[in-house]
matplotlib code that plots the C-alpha trace (Angstrom):
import matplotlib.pyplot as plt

x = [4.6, 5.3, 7.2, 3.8, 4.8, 4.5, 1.2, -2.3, -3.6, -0.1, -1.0, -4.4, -3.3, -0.5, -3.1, -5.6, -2.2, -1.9, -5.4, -5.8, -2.6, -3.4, -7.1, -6.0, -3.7, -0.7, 2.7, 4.8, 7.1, 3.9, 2.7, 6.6, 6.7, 3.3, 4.8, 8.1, 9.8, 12.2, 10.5, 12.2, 10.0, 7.1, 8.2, 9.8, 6.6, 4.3, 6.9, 7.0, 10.5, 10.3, 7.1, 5.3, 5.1, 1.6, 2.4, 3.7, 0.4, -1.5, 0.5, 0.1, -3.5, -4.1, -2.5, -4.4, -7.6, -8.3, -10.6, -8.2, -11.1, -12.6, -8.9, -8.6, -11.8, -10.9, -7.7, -9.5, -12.1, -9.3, -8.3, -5.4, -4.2]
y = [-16.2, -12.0, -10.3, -9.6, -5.2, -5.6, -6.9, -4.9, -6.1, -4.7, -1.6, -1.3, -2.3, 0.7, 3.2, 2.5, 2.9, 5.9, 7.6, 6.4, 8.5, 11.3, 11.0, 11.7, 13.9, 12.6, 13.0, 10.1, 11.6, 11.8, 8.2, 6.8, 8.5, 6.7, 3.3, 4.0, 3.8, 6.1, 8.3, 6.2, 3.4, 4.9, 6.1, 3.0, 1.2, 3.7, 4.2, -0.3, 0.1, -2.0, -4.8, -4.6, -8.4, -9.1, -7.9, -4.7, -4.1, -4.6, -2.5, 0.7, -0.3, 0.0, 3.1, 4.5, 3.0, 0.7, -2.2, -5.0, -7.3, -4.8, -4.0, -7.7, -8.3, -5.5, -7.1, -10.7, -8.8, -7.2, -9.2, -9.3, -7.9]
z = [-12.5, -13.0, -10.7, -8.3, -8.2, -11.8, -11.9, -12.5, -8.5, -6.9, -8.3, -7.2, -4.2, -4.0, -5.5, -2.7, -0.2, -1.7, -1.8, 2.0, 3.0, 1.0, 2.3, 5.7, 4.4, 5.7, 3.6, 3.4, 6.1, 8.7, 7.2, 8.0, 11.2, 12.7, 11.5, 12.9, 9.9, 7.5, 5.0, 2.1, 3.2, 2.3, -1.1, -2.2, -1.9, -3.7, -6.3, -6.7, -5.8, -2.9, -2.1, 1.0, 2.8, 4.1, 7.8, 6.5, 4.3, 7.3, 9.2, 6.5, 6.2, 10.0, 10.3, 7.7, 8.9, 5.8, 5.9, 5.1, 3.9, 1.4, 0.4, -0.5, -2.3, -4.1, -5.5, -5.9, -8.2, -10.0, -13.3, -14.7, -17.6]

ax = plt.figure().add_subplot(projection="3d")
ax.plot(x, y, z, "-o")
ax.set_aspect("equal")
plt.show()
């Protein structure tokens, strides 16, 4: 098994992270702030420095509004390269 932030579905998953903050348009520092967290936080998991655990995803995706579901069908359509 890969290394999962190494994997086509992780980055979808980060790009759609990423589009839904800038959407809003929310830096990283505003995005960390709302989850109570440190800037670095945020920018570690865009970058695929750090993975985000399944509660943390679905904390970033509340705060940012996402529709988890459609997130995860999203990723389940995605094939893998």
């Amino acid at each position: 098994m890969v290394n999962s932030v190494h994997t086509k579905r992780y980055r979808t998953l980060l790009q759609a992270l990423i589009e839904a903050r800038k959407a809003k348009k929310l830096s990283q520092a505003d995005l960390a702030e709302m989850l109570g967290r440190v800037q670095t936080f945020v920018s570690k998991y865009e970058r695929g420095e750090r993975r985000l655990d399944v509660i943390e995803f679905i904390e970033v995706a509340e705060v940012l509004d996402m529709d988890i579901v459609r997130i995860i069908r999203k990723l389940k359509a995605t094939n893998e390269e």
